[in-house]
C-alpha positions as CSV (number, residue, x, y, z in Angstrom):
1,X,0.0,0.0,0.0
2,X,1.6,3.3,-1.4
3,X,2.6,5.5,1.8
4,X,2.1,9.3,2.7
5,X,4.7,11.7,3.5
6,X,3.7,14.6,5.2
7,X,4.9,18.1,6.1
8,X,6.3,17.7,9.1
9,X,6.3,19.7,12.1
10,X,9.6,20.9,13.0
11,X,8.9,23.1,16.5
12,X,6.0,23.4,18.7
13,X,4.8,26.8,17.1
14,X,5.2,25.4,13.7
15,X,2.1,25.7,11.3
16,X,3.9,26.1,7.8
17,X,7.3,25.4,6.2
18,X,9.1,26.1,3.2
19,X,10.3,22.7,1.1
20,X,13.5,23.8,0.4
21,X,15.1,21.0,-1.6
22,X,14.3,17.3,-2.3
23,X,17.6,15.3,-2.0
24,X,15.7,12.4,-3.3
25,X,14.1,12.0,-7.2
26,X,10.7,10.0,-8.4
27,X,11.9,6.7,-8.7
28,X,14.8,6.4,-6.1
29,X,14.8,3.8,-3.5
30,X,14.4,5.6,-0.1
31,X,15.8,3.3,3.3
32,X,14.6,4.1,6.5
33,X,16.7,7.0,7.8
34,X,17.6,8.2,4.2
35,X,17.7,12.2,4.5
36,X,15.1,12.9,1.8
37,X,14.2,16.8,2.1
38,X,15.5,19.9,3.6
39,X,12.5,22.0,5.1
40,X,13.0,26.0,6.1
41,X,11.3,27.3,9.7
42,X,11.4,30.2,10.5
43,X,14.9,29.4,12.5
44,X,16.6,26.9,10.6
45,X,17.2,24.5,7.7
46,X,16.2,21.3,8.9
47,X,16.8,17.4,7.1
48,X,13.7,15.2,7.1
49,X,14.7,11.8,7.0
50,X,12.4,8.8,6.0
51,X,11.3,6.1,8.3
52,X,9.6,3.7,5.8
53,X,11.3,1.8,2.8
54,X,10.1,2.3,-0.9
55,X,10.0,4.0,-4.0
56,X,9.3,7.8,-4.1
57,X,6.6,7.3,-6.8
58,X,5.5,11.0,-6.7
59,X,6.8,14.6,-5.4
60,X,3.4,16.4,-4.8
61,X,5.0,19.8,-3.4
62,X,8.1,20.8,-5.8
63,X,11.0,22.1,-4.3
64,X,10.9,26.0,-3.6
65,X,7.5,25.6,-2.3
66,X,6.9,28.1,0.4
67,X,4.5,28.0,3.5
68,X,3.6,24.4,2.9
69,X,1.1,23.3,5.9
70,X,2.1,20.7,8.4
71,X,0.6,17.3,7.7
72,X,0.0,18.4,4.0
73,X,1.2,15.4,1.7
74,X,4.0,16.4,0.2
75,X,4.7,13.4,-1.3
76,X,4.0,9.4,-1.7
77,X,6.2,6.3,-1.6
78,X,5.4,3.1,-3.4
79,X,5.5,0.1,-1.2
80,X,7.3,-3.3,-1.9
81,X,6.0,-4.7,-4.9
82,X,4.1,-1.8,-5.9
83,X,4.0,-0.3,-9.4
84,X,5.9,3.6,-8.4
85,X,4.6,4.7,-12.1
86,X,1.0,3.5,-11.6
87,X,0.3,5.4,-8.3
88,X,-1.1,9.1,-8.9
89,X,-0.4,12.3,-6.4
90,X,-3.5,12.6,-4.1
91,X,-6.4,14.7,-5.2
92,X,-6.7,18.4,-4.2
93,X,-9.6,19.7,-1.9
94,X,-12.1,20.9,-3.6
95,X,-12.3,25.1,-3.8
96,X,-15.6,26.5,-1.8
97,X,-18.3,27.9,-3.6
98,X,-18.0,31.4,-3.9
99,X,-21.9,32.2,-3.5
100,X,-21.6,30.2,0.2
101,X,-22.6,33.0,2.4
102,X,-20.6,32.1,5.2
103,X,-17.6,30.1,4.3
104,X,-16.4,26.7,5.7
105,X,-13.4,26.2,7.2
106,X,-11.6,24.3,4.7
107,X,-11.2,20.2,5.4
108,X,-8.0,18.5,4.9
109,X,-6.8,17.1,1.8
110,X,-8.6,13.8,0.7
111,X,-6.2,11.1,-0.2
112,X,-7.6,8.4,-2.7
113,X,-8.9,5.3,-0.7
114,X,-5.8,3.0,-0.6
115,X,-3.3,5.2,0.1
116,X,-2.1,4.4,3.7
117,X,-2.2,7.8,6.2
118,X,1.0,6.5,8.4
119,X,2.8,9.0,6.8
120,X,6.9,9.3,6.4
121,X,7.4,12.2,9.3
122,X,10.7,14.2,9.9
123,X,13.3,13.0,12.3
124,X,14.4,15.9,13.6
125,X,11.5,18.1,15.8
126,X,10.5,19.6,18.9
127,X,8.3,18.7,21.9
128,X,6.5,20.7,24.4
129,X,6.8,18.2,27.4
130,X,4.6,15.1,26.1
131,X,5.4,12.8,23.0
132,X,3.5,14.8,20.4
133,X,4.8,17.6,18.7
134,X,1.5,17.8,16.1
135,X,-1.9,16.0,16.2
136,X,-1.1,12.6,17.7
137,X,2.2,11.8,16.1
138,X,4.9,10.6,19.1
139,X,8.1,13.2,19.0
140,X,10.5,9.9,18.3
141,X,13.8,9.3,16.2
142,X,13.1,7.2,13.0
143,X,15.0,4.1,14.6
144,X,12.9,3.9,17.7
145,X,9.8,4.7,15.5
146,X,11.3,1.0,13.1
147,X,12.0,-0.4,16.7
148,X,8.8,0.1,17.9
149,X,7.3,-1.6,14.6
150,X,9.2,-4.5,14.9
151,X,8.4,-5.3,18.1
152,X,4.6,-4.3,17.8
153,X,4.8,-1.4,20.7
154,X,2.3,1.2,21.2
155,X,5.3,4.1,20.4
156,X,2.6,6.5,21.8
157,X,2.4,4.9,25.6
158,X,6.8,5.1,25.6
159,X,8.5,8.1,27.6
160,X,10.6,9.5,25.8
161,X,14.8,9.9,27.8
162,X,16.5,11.7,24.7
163,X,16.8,15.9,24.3
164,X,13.0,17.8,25.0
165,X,11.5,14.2,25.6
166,X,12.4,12.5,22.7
167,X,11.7,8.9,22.3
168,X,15.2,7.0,21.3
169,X,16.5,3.5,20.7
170,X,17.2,3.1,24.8
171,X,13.3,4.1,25.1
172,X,12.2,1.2,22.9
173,X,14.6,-1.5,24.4
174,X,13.8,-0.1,28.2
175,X,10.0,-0.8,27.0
176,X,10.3,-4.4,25.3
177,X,11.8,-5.1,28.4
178,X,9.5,-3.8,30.7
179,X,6.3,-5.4,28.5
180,X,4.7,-2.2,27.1
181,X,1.5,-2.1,25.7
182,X,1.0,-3.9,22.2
183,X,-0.2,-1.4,19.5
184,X,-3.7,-1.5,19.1
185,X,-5.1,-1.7,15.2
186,X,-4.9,1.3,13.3
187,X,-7.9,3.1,13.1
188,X,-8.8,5.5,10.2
189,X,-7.5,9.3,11.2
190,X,-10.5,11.4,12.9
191,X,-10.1,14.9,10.6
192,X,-8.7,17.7,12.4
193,X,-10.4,20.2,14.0
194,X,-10.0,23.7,12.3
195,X,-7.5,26.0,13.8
196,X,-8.5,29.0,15.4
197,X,-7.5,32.2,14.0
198,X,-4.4,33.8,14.7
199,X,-5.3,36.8,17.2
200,X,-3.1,39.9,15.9
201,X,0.1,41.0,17.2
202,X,-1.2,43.8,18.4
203,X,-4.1,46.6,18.6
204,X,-4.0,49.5,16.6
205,X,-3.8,51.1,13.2
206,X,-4.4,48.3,10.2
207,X,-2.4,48.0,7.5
208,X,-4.4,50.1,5.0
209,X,-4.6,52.4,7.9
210,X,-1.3,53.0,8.3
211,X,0.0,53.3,4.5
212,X,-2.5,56.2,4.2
213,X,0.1,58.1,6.2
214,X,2.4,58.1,3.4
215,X,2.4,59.1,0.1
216,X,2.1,56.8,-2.5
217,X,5.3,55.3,-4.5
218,X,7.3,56.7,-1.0
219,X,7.7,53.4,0.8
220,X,8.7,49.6,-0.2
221,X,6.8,46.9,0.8
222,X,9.1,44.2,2.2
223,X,6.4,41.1,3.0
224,X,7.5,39.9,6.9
225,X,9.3,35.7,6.1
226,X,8.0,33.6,9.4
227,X,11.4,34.7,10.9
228,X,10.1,38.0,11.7
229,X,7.1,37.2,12.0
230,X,8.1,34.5,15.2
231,X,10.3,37.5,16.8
232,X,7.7,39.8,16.5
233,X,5.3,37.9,18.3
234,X,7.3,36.3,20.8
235,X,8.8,39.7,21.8
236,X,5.2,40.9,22.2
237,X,4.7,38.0,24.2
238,X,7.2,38.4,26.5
239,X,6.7,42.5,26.9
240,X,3.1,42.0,27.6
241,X,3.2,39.1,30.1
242,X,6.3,39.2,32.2
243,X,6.9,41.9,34.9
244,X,10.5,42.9,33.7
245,X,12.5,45.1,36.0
246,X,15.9,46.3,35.2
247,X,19.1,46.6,36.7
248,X,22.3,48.1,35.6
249,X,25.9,48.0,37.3
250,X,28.9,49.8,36.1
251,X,31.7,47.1,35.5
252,X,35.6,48.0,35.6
253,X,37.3,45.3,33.2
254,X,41.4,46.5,33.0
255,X,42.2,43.2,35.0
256,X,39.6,41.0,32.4
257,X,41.5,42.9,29.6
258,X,44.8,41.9,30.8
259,X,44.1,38.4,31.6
260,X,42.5,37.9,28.0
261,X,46.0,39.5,26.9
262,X,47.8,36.4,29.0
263,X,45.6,33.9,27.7
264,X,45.4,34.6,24.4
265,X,49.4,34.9,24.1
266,X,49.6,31.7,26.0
267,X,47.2,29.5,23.5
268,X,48.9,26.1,22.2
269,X,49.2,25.8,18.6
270,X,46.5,23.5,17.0
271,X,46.7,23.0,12.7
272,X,49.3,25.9,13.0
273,X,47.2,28.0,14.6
274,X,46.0,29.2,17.9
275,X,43.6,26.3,19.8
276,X,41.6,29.3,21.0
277,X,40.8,33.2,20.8
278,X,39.4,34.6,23.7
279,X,36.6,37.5,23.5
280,X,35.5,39.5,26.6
281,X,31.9,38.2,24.9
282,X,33.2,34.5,26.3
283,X,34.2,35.9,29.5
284,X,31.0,37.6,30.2
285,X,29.2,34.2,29.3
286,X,31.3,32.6,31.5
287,X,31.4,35.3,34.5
288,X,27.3,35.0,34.3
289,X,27.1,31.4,34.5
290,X,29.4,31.2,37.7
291,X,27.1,33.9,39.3
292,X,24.1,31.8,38.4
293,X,25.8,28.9,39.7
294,X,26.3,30.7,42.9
295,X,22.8,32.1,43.0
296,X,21.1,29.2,41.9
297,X,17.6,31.3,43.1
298,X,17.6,32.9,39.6
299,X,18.9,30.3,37.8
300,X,14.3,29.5,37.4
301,X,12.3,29.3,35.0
302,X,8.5,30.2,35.6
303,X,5.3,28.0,35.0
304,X,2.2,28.7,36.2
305,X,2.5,25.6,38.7
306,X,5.8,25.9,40.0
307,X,9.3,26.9,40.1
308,X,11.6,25.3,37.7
309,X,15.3,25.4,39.4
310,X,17.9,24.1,37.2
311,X,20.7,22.3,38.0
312,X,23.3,23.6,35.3
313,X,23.3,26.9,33.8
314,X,22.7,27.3,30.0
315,X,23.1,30.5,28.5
316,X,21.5,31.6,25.6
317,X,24.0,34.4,23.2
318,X,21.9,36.5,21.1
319,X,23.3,36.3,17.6
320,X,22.1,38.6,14.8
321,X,21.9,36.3,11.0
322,X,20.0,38.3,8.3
323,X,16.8,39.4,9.0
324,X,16.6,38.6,12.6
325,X,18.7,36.9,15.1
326,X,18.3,33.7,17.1
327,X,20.0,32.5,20.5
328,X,22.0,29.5,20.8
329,X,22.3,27.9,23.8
330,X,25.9,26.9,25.8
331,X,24.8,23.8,27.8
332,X,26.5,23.9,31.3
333,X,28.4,27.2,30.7
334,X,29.6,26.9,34.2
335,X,31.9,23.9,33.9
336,X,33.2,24.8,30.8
337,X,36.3,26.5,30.5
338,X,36.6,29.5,28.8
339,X,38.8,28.0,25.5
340,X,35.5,25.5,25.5
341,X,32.6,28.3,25.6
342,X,35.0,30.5,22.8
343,X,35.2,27.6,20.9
344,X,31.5,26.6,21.2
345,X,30.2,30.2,20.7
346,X,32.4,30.1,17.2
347,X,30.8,26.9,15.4
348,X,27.3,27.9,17.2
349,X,27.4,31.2,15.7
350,X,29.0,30.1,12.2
351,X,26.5,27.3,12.2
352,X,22.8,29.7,13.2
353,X,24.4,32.4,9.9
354,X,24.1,29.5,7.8
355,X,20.8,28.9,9.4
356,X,22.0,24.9,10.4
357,X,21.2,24.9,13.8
358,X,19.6,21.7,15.2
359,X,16.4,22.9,17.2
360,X,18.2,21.3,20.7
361,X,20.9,23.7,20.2
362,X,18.6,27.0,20.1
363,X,15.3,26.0,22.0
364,X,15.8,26.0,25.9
365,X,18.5,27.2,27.9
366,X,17.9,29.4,31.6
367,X,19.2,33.1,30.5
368,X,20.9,35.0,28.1
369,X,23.5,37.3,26.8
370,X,22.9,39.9,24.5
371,X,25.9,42.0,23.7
372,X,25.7,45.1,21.5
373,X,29.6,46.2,22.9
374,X,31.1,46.2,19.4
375,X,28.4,49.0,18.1
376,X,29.4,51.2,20.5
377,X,26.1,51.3,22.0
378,X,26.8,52.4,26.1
379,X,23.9,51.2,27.6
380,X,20.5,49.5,26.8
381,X,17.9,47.0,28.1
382,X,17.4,43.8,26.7
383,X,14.0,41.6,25.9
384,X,13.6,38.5,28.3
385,X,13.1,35.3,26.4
386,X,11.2,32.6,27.5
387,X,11.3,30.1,29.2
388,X,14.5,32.3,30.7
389,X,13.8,34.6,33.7
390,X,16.8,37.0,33.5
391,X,18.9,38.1,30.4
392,X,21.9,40.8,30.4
393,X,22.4,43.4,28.2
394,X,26.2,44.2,27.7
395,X,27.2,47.8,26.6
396,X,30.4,49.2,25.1
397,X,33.9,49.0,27.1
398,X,35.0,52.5,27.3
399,X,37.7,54.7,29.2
400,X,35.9,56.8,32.0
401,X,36.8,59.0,34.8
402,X,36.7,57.2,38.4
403,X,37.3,57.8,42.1
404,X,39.4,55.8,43.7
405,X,40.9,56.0,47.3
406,X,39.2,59.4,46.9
407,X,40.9,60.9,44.0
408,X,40.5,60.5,40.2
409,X,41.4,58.0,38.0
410,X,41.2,56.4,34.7
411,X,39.3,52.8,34.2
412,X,38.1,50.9,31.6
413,X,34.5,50.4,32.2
414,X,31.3,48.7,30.8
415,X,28.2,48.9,31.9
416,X,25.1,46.0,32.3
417,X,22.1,45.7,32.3
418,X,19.6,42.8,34.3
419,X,15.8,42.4,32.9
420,X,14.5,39.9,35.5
421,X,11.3,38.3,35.3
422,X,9.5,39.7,38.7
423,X,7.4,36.3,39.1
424,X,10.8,34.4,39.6
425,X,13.7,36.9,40.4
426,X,12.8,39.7,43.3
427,X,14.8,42.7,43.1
428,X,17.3,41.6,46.3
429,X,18.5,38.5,44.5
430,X,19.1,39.9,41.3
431,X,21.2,43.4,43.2
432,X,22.8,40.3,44.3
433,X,23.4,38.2,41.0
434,X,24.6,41.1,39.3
435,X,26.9,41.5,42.1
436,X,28.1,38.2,41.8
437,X,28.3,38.8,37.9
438,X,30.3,42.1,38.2
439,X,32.9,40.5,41.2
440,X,33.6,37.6,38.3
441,X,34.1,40.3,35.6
442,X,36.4,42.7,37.9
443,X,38.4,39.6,39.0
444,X,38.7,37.5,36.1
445,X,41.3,35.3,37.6
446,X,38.6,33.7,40.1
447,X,36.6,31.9,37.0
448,X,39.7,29.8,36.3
449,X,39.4,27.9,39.7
């Protein structure tokens, strides 16, 4: 029976993608785990890799195709012993009538009668706590989803141990071991229920509204891609539901520049060339995570329910790619040393401009860093992102005039900025994790011990 692939969905938020390139052609033999697609979010570049065996008798979505629906068929797969030329791409759903006075919400696609539904998903993915990322389909690797076939398990009733929940090969074995529930007969897909309308970003002027300000021919219309369109919302988000209060300290960093200086001169060769470059940018990461560490009261994240305290710090470094920016995440900053969060930062960075970020290595984390130093910009506040409850804001480095032992002097100094989430973070502890933060920064030498 010819098999379904659909458009997958690749983050929790996920609604439409753009099928950026088929790496397979009609006719080729696809394996289970064969990368067959490369989909666009709004984030990243993502593979989709097959988890049934066949022929790909038909490519229903070309390649270019943008804002492709989730579960959409984008494609079918002739089974063993199956004619791949003889099988047709699924009909289309028929347009409404135009004279309907109040239109339908449109029905998913109908797929001729013996195409199977248990469609070829994407390996890669997000989850949001349970095992299903979208509808009812389990947020599993394609070996554990074969596994799981094999040995006739109910994939849906496993819990998941990999990154975000994700069901793995352990998963499965842990299961057949432990005599989980036997998979039940498929039963024919209940149609989704219609998605509710998107509520707007925000109140005010409409669109039409607005361009009536300006003249005509005085203004380009650049459409918004779902990049901007995901910052804008989730920035509105965040302003209009956490309390953010803001904290700034002035920073003195003549000691962090001259340790830098030491480290940098004293990097072993690797390839003929220096193992490692420190920035202050790494420094700061790493002076953060150490006060977190020692504050572990704001290292939270909120929920409604409770308190989530983590036990390792992961900071998030804001990192500007065209037409947007996105945060990836250094897992347990705090016991890395500084050569390893430089290092990390680098292919991270590289990696998120060439928009190849895996969505474990941007979703998540438990603050951030947001540095605008290198514009010259000397102070600012900076936009908390969730599931975080603080994020810094890191201003220019620049000689000033200060008082010490009670006459003048010339420092160094930059100044930052705390936005803490007021649910999680009261004003005392963050005064206190930004003194932390600034004792790190103003003696350097204590985050190498």
């Amino acid at each position: 029976m010819p098999t379904n692939i659909l458009m997958p969905a690749l983050s929790p938020t996920m609604e439409k993608g753009n099928l950026a390139k088929w790496l397979k052609k009609e006719g080729d033999a696809i394996k289970s785990g064969d990368v067959i697609a490369e989909i666009e979010t709004d984030k990243a570049t993502m593979e989709v890799e097959a988890v049934d065996e066949g022929i790909l008798a038909r490519i229903v979505v070309p390649e270019g195709t943008a804002d492709v629906a989730v579960n959409e068929i984008i494609a079918v797969i002739a089974g063993e012993g199956e004619d791949a030329k003889s099988i047709s791409a699924p009909a289309a759903a028929p347009a409404p009538k135009a004279e309907a006075p109040k239109a339908e919400a449109p029905q998913a696609a109908a797929a001729p009668a013996p195409v199977s539904q248990s469609a070829v998903t994407a390996a890669a993915g997000l989850n949001t706590g349970g095992h299903s990322v979208s509808g009812d389909r389990p947020f599993a690797s394609p070996l554990a989803r074969r596994l799981a076939k094999d040995a006739g398990l109910d994939i849906g009733k496993v819990q998941g141990s990999g990154p975000h929940g994700r069901i793995v090969e352990r998963d499965i074995e842990a299961a057949k071991q432990g005599g989980a529930v036997k998979a039940a007969p498929a039963a024919a897909p209940a149609p989704a229920a219609p998605k509710p309308a998107a509520a707007p970003l925000a109140a005010g002027a409409s669109d039409e509204a607005t361009k009536k300000l300006f003249e005509p021919g005085s203004y380009e219309e650049i459409p918004h891609d779902g990049m901007r369109k995901t910052i804008a919302r989730r920035l509105t988000e965040a302003k209009q539901t956490i309390p953010h209060f803001y904290l700034t300290v002035d920073c003195e960093l003549d000691a962090l520049l001259k340790l830098r200086a030491e480290l940098n001169a004293a990097a072993p060769e690797k390839d003929g060339k220096p193992a490692y470059k420190l920035s202050v940018n790494d420094m700061v990461i790493k002076a953060l995570a150490l006060a977190l560490r020692d504050k572990p009261q704001a290292n939270v994240s909120w929920t409604e329910g409770a308190m989530l305290r983590h036990k390792q710090v992961d900071v998030g470094v804001a990192v500007a790619i065209p037409n947007g920016l996105i945060t990836p995440i250094i897992r347990d900053a705090g016991h890395k040393t500084l050569s390893q969060i430089s290092n990390d930062i680098k292919d991270l960075a590289t990696r998120a401009k060439n928009r190849k970020l895996k969505p474990e290595e941007y979703q998540g984390g438990t603050t951030a860093v947001s540095n605008l130093g290198m514009y010259g910009v000397k102070e600012f506040t900076a936009v908390i992102n969730p599931p975080h409850s603080t994020i810094i804001a890191v201003s220019a480095g620049e000689q000033r005039a200060v008082v010490k032992n009670g006459a003048l002097a010339i420092a160094t100094v930059m100044s930052v900025t705390l936005s803490a989430d007021h649910r999680a973070v009261d004003g005392a502890l963050g005064a206190e994790l930004m003194q932390a933060f600034k004792g790190y920064i103003e003696k350097p030498m204590a985050m190498l011990v």
